[in-house]
N, C-alpha and C positions, 0 to 999 in steps of 0.2 A: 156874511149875510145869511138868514134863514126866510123861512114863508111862514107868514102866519096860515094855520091852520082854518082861519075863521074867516078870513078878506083875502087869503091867496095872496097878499099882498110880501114881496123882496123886505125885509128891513134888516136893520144891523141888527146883531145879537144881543148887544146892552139893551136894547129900547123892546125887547118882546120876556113874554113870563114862560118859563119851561114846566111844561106838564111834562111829570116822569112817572112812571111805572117801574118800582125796583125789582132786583132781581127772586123780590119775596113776592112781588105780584102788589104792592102797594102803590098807588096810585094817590101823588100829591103833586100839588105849585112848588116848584123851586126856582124861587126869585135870585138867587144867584149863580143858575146855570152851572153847579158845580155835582149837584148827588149823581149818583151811580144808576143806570139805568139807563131804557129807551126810554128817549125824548122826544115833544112835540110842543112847537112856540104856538104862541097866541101872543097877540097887541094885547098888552094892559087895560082893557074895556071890557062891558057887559058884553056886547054888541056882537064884537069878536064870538068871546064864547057860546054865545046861543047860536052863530051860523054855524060855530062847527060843530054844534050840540044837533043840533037840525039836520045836519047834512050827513052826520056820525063820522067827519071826521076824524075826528079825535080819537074816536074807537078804531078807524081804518091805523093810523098811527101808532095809537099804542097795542094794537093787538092784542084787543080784548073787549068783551062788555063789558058796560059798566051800567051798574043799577043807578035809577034816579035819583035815589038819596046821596048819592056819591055826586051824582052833578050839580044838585044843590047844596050840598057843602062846600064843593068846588068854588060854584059861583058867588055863594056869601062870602067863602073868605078873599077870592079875584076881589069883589067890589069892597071888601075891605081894605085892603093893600092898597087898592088906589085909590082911597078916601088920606089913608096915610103918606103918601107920594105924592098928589097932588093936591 
């Protein structure tokens, strides 16, 4: 079980996306929970990700800023993923 970042919400590990930050400082979606790095889930939704964008979550998480252009590329590729999933 992890939290999402965005809804505070318990869920299994399969059903959430990992935002990771590698050990280069790179920061992307890893949909299969496996690259290297600190990690931080988010539910597969817009929704999700603008509360923890809001809240700066995700920043508290990954331990670091991050510029906006990097949240909107974030979030185009989220809602693309889940265009292809469901």
């Amino acid at each position: 079980m992890r939290q999402c970042t965005g809804c505070r919400e318990m869920k299994p590990k399969k059903e959430l996306i990992r935002v990771v930050r590698s050990p280069e400082g790179v920061i992307s979606l890893d949909a299969r929970g496996k690259s290297s790095g600190r990690g931080a889930y988010l539910c597969p939704n817009a929704d999700c990700f603008r509360k923890a964008q809001k809240s700066r979550a995700l920043e508290r998480a990954l331990d670091t800023a991050m510029p906006p252009e990097l949240w909107d590329a974030l979030l185009s590729r989220l809602e693309s993923e889940a265009k292809t999933d469901g």
